[in-house]
C-alpha positions as CSV (number, residue, x, y, z in Angstrom):
1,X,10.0,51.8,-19.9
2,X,10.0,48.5,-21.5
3,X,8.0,45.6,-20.1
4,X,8.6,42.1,-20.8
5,X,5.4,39.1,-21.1
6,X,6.4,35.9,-20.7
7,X,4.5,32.9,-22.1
8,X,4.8,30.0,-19.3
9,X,4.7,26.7,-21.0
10,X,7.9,26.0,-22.7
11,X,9.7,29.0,-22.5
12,X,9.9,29.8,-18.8
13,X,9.5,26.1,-17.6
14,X,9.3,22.6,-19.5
15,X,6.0,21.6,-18.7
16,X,4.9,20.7,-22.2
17,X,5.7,16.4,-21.1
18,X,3.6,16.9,-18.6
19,X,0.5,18.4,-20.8
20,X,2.0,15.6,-23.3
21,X,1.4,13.1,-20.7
22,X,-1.8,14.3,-19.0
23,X,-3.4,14.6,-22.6
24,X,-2.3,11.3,-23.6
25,X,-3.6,9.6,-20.6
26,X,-7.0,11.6,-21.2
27,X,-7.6,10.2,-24.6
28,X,-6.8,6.7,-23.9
29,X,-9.1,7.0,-21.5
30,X,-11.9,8.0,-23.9
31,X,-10.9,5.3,-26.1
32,X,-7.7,6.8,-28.3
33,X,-4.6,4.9,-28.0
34,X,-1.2,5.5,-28.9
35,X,-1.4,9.3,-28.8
36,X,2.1,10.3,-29.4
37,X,4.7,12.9,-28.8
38,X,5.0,13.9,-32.4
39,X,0.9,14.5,-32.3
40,X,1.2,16.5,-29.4
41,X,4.0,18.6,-30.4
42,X,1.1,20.0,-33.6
43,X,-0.3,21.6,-30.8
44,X,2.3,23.4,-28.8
45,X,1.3,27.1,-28.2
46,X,-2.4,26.4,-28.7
47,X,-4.5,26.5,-25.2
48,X,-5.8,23.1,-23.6
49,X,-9.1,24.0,-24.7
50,X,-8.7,24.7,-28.2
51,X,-6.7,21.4,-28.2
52,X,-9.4,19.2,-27.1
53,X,-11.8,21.3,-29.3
54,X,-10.1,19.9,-32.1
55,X,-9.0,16.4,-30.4
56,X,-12.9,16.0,-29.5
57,X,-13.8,16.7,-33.1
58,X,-11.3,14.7,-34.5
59,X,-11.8,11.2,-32.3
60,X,-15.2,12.3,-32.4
61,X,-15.5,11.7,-28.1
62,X,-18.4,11.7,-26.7
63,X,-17.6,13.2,-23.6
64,X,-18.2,17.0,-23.3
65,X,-15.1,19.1,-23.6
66,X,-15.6,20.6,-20.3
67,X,-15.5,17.0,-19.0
68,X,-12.4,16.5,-20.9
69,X,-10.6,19.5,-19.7
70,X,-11.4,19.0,-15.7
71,X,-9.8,15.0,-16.4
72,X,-6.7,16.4,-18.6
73,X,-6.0,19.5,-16.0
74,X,-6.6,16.9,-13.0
75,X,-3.8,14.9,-14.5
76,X,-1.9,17.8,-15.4
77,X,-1.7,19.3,-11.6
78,X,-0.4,16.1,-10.2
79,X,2.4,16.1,-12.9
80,X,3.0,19.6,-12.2
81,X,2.9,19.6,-8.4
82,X,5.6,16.3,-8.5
83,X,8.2,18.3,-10.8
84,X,8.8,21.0,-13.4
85,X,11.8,21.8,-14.6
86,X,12.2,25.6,-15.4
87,X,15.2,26.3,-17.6
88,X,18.4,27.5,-16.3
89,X,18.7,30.6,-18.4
90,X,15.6,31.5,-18.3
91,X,15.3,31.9,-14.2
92,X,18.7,34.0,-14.7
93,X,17.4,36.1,-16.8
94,X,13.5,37.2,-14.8
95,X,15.8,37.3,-11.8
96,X,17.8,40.1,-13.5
97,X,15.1,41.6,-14.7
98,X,13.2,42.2,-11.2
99,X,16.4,43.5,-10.1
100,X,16.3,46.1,-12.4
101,X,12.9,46.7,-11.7
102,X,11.4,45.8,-15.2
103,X,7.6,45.0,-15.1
104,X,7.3,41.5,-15.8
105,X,3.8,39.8,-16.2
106,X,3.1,35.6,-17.2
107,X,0.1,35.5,-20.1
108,X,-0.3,31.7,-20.7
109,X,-3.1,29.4,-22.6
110,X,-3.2,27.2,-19.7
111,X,-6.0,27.6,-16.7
112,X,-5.4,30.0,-14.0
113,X,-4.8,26.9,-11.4
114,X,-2.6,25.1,-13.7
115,X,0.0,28.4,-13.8
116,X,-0.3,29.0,-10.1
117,X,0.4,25.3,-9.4
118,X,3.8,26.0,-11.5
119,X,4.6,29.5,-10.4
120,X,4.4,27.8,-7.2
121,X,6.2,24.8,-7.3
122,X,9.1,26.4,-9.0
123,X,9.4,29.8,-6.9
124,X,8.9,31.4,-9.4
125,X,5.4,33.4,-8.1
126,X,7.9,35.8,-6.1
127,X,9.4,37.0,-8.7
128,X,6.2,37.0,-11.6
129,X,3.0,38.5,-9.5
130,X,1.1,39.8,-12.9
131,X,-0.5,36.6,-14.4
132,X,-3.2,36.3,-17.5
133,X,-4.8,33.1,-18.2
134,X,-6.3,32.1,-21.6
135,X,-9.5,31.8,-19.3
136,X,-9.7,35.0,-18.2
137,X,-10.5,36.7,-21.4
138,X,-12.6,36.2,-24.8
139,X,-9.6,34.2,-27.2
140,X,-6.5,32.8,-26.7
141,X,-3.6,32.9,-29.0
142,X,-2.9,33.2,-31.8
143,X,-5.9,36.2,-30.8
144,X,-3.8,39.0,-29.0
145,X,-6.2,39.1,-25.6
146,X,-3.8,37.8,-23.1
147,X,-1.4,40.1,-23.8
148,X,-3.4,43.1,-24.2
149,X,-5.2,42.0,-20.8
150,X,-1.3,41.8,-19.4
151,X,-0.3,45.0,-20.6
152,X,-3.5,46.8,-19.5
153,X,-2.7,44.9,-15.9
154,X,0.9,46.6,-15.9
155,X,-0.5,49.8,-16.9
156,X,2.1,49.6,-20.0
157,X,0.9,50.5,-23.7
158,X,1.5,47.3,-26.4
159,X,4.2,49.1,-28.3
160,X,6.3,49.3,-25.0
161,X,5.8,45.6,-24.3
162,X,8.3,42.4,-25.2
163,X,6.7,39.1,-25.6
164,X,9.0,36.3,-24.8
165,X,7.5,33.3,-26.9
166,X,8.1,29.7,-27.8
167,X,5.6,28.9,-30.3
168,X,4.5,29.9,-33.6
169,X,0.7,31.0,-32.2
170,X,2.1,32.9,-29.2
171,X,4.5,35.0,-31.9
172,X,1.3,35.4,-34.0
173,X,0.0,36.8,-31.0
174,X,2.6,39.0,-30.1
175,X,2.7,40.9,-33.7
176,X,-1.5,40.9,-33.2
177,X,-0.6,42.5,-30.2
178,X,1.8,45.4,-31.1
179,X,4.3,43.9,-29.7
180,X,8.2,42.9,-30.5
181,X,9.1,39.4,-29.7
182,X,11.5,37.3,-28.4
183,X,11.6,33.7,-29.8
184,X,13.0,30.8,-28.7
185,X,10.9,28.1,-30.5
186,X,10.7,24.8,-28.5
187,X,10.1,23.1,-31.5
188,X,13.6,23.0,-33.6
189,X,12.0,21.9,-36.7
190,X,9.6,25.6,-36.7
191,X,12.2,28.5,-36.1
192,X,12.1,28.9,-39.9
193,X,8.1,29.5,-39.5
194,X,7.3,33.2,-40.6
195,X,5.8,34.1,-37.3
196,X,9.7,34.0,-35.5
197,X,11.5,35.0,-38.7
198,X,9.8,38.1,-37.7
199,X,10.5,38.4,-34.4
200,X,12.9,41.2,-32.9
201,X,15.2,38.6,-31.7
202,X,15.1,35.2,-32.3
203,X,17.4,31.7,-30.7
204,X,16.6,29.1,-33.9
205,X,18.6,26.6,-31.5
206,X,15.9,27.1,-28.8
207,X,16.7,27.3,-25.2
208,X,19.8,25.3,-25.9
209,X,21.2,29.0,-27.5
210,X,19.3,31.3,-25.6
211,X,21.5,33.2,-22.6
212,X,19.8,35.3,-20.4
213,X,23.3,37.8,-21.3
214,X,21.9,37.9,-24.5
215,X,18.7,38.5,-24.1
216,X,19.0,41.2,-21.7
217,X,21.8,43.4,-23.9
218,X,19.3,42.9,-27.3
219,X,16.2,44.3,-24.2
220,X,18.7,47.3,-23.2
221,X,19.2,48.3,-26.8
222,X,16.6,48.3,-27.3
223,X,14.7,50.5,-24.5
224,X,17.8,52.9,-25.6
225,X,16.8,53.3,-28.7
């Protein structure tokens, strides 16, 4: 039987304005101004920590970056608990597949309280009970861990797992992993990026193209095949 992984940020829900805008607000606090969408958008599919690794080093803060992680996921909850949006097409299509009784899991960069706060808030935690944080094991992606951890967790072996993905690292991951892809890049200007070119099935327009329909005839074919 097939099993699908979903990442969390940007392909099951929007959340990436409000890591935008927790982030943002972190750094001004520590003395960087005028951090900006396009800036963030570098670092979509990378984990918060391995962000402000590289934001720390960068800015050269002074602040540890466990200090900067507790401030930017402090902001990030409040965003999170006041509205995220999950997309349409998306919640259509984990409904169908609980009905037909796929195993589903959620294997995200984010911290553990971060994707329960989401799962949560958008009802989605009764339909996705399997969940892998970045946290919870040695790398995050582009490093295959969290979805290795996931399949172990669903008792399901790589090859028999579907990543659905919306960045270029969580792709990368995928493939590391054994494992076909769906893509559906958040970012228009990357669908040409090798890492989705080589995906089983991939929407270039994003979530403005991908149908749950869709995805679910490519997933039966599939699991026939």
């Amino acid at each position: 039987m097939i099993s699908v992984i979903f990442d969390l940020d940007g392909t099951l829900v929007d959340s990436e304005p409000n890591y935008y805008e927790s982030g943002r607000r972190t750094l001004e606090r520590h003395g960087v101004p005028e951090f900006t969408w396009e800036q963030h958008s570098r670092f979509i599919g990378i984990g918060t920590l391995e962000t402000l690794e590289i934001l720390k080093d960068r800015y050269a803060l002074r602040a540890p970056v466990e200090q900067l992680l507790a401030e930017q996921n402090a902001v990030y909850l409040e965003l999170a608990r006041t509205g995220t949006e999950v997309f349409p097409e998306m919640r259509k299509f984990v409904e169908r597949l609980r009905a037909e009784g796929v195993p589903m899991a959620v294997a995200s960069g984010s911290s553990r309280e971060a994707i329960d706060a989401v799962l949560s808030g958008t009802g989605l935690d009764a339909l996705l009970t399997t969940v892998v944080s970045a946290e919870e094991v040695a790398h995050g992606k582009p490093a295959p861990d969290v979805f290795l951890e996931a399949a172990r967790r669903l008792g399901a072996e790589p090859a028999d797992c579907v990543v659905v993905e919306d960045a270029a690292p969580g792709a990368l991951a995928a493939r590391a992993a054994g494992m076909d892809c769906v893509a559906i890049p958040y970012v228009a200007q990357t669908a040409h990026d090798e890492a989705f070119t080589r995906a089983g099935l991939l929407f270039p327009g994003g979530q403005r193209e991908f149908t749950a329909d869709a995805a679910y005839d490519w997933l039966a074919a599939r699991a026939a095949a």
